[in-house]
N, CA, C and O atoms as a printed pandas DataFrame, in Angstrom:
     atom_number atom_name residue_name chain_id  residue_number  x_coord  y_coord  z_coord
0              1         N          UNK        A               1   94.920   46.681   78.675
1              2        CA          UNK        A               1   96.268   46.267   79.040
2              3         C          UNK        A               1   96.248   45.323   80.249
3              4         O          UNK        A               1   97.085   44.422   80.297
4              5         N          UNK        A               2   95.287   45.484   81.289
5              6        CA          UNK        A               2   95.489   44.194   82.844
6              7         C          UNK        A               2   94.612   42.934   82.123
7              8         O          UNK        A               2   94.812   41.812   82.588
8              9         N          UNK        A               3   93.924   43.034   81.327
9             10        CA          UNK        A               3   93.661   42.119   80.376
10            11         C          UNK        A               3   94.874   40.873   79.732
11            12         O          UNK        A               3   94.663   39.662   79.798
12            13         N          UNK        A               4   95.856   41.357   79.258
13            14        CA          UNK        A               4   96.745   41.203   78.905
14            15         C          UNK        A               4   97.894   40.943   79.957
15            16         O          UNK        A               4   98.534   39.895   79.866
16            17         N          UNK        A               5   98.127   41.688   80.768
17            18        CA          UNK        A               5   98.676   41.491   81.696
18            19         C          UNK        A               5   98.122   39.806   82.610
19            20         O          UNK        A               5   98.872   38.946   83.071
20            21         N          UNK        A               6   97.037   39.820   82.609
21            22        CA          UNK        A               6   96.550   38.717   83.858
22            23         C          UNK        A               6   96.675   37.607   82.744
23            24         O          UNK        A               6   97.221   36.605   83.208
24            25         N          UNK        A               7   96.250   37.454   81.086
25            26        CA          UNK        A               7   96.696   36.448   80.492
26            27         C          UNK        A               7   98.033   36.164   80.520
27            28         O          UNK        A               7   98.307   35.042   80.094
28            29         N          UNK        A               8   99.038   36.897   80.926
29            30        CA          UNK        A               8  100.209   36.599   80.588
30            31         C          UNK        A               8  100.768   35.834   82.030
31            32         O          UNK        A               8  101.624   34.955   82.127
32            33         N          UNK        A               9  100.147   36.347   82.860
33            34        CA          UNK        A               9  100.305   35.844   84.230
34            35         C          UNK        A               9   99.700   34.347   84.597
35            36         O          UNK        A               9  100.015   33.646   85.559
36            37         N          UNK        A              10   98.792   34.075   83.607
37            38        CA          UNK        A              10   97.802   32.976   84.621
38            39         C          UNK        A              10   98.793   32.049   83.546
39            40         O          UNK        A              10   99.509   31.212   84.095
40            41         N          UNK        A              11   98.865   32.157   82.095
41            42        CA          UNK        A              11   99.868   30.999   81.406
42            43         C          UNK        A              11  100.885   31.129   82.314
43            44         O          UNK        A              11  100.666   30.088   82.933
44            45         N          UNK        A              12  102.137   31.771   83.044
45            46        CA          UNK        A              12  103.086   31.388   83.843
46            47         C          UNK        A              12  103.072   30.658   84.708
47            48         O          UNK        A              12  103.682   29.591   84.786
48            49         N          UNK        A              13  102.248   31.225   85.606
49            50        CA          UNK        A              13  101.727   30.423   86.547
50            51         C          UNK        A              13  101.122   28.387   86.874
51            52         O          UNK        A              13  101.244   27.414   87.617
52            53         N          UNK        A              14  100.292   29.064   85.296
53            54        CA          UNK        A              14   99.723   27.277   84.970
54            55         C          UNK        A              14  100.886   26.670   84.699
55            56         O          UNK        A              14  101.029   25.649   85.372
56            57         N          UNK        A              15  102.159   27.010   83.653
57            58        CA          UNK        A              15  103.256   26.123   83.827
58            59         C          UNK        A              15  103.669   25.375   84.514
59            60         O          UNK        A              15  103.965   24.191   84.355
60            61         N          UNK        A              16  103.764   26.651   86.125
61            62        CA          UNK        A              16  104.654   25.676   87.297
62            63         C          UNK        A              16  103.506   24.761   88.116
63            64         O          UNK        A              16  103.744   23.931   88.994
64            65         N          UNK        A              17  102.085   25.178   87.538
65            66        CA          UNK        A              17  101.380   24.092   88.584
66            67         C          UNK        A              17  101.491   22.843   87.652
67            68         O          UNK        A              17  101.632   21.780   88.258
68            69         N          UNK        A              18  101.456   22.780   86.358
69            70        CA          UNK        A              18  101.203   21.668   85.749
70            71         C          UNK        A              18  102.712   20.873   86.007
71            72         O          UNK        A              18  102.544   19.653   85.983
72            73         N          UNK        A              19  104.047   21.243   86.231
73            74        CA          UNK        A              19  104.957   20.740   86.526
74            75         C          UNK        A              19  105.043   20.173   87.932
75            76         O          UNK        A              19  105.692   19.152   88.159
76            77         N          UNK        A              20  104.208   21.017   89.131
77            78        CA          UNK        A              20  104.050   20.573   90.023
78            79         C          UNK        A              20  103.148   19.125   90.498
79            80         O          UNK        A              20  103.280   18.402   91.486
80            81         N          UNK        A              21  102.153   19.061   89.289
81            82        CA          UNK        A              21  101.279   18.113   89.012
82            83         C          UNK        A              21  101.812   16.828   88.640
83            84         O          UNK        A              21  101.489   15.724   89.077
84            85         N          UNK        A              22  102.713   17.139   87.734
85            86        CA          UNK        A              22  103.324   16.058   87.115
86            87         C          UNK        A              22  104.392   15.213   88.016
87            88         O          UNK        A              22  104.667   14.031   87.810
88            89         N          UNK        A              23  105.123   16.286   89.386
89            90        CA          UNK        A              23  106.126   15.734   90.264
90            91         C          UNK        A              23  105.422   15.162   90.995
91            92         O          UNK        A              23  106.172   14.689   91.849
92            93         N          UNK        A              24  103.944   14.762   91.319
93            94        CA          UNK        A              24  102.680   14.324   92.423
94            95         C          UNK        A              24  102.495   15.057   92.897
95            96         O          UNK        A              24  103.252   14.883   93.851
96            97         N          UNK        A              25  101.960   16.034   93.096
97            98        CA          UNK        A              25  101.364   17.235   93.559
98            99         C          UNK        A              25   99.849   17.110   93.268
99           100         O          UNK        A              25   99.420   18.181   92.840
100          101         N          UNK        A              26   98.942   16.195   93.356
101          102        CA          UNK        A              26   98.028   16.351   92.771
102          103         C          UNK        A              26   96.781   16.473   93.832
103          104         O          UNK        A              26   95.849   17.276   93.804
104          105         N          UNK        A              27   97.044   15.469   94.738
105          106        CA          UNK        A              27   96.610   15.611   96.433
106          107         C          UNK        A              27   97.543   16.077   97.352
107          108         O          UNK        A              27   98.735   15.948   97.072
108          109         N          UNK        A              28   97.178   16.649   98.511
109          110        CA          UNK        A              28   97.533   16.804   99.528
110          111         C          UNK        A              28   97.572   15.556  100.569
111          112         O          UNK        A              28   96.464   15.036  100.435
112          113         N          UNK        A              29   98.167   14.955  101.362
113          114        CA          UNK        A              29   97.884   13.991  102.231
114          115         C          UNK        A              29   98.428   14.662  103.724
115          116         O          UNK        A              29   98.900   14.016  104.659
116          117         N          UNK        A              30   98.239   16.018  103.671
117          118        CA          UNK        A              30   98.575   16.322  105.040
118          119         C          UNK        A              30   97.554   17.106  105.425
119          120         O          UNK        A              30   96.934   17.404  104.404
120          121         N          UNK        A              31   96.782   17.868  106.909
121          122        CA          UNK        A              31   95.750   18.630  107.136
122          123         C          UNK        A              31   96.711   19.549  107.904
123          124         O          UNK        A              31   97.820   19.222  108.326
124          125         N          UNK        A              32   95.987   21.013  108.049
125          126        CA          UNK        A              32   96.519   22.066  108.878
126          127         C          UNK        A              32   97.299   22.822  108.152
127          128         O          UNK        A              32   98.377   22.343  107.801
128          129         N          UNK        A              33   96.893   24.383  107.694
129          130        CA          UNK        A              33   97.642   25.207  107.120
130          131         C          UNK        A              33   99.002   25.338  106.612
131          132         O          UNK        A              33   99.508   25.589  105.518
132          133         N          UNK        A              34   99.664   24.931  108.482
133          134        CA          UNK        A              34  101.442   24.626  107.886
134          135         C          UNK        A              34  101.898   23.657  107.533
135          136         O          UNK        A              34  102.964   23.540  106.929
136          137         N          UNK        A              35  101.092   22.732  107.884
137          138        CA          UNK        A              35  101.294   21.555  107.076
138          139         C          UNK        A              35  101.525   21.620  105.653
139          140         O          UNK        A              35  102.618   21.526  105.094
140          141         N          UNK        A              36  100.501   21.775  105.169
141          142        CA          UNK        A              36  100.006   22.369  103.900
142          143         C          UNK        A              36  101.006   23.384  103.367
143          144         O          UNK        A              36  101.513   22.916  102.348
144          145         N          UNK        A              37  101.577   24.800  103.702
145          146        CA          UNK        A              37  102.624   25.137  103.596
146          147         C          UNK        A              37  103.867   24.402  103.341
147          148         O          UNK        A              37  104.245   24.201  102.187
148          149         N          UNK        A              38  104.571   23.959  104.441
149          150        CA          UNK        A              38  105.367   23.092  104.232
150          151         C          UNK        A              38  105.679   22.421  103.438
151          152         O          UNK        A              38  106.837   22.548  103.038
152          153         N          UNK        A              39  104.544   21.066  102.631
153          154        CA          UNK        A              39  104.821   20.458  101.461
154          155         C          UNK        A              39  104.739   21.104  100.453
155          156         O          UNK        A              39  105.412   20.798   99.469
156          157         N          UNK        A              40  103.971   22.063  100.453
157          158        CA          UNK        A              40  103.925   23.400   99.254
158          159         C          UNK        A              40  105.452   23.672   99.055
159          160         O          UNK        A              40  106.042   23.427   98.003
160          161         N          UNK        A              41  105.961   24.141  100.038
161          162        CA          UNK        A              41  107.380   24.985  100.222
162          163         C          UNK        A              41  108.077   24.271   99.422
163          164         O          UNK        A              41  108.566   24.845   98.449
164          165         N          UNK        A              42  108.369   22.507   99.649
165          166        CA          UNK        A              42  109.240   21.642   99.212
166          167         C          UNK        A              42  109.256   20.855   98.078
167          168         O          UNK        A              42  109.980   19.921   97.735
168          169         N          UNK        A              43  108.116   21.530   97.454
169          170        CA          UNK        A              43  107.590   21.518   96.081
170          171         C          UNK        A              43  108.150   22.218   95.220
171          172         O          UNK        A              43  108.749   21.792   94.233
172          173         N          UNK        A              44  107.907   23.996   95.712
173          174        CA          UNK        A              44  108.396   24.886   95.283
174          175         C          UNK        A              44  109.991   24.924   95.307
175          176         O          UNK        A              44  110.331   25.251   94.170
176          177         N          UNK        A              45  110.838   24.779   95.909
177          178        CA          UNK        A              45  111.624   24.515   96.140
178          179         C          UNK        A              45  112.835   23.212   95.179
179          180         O          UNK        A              45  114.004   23.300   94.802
180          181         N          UNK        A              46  111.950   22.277   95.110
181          182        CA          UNK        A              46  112.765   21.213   94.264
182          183         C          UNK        A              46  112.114   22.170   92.662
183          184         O          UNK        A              46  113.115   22.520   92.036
184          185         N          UNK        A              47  110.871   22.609   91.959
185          186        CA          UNK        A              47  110.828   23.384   90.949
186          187         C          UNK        A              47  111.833   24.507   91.026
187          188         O          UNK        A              47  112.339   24.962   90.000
188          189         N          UNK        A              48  112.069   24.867   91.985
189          190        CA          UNK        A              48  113.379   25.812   91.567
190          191         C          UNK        A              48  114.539   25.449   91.529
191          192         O          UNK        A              48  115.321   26.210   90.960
192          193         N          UNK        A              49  115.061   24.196   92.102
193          194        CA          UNK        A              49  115.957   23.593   91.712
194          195         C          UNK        A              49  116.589   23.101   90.163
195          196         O          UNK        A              49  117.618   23.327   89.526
196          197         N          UNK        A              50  115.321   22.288   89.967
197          198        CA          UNK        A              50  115.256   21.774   88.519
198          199         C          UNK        A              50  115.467   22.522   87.541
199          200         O          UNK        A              50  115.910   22.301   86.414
200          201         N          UNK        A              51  114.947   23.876   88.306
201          202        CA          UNK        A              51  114.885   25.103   86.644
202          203         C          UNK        A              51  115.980   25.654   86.511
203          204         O          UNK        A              51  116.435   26.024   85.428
204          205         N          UNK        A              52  116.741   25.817   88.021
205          206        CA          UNK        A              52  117.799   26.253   87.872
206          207         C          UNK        A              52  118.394   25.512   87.217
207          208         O          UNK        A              52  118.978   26.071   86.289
208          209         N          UNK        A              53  118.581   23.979   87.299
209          210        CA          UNK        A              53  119.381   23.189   86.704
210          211         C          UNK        A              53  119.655   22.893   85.032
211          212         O          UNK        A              53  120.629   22.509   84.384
212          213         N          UNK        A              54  118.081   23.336   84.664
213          214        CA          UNK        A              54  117.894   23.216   83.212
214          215         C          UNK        A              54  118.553   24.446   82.929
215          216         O          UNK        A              54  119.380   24.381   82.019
216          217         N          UNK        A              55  118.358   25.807   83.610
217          218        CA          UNK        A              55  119.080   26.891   82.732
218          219         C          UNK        A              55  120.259   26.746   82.776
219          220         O          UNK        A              55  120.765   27.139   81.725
220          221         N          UNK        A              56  121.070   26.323   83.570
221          222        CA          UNK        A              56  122.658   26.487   83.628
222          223         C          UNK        A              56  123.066   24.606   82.721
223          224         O          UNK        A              56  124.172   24.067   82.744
224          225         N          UNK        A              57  122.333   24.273   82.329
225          226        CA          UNK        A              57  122.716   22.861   81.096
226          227         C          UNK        A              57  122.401   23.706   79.905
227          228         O          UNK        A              57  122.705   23.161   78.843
228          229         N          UNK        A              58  121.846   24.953   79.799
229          230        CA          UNK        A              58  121.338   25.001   78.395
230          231         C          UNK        A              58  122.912   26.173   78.162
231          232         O          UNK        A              58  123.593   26.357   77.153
232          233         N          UNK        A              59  123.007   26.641   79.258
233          234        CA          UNK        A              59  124.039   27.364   78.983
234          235         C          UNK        A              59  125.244   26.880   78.304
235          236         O          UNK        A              59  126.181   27.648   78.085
């Protein structure tokens, strides 16, 4: 069953990186942890935007 479980997890996961990939996410051009955080954050952030946006159009 964590077999199953971690396949089901790593396809979710790969979704939002490959979407993240596709918005330029592919390098980093900043150094230092929070740095690094930071553009992470605002990554994550516009992907949750978007998704929100697609679910409430499909509605």
């Amino acid at each position: 069953e964590s077999k199953k479980i971690y396949k089901d997890r790593a396809s979710n996961s790969e979704w939002a990186n490959a979407g993240l990939r596709n918005r330029g996410l592919k390098q980093l051009l900043v150094r230092g942890i929070e740095k690094v955080k930071s553009v992470f954050s605002l990554h994550v952030l516009t992907h949750n935007i978007l998704r929100s946006l697609h679910l409430n159009n499909a509605w």
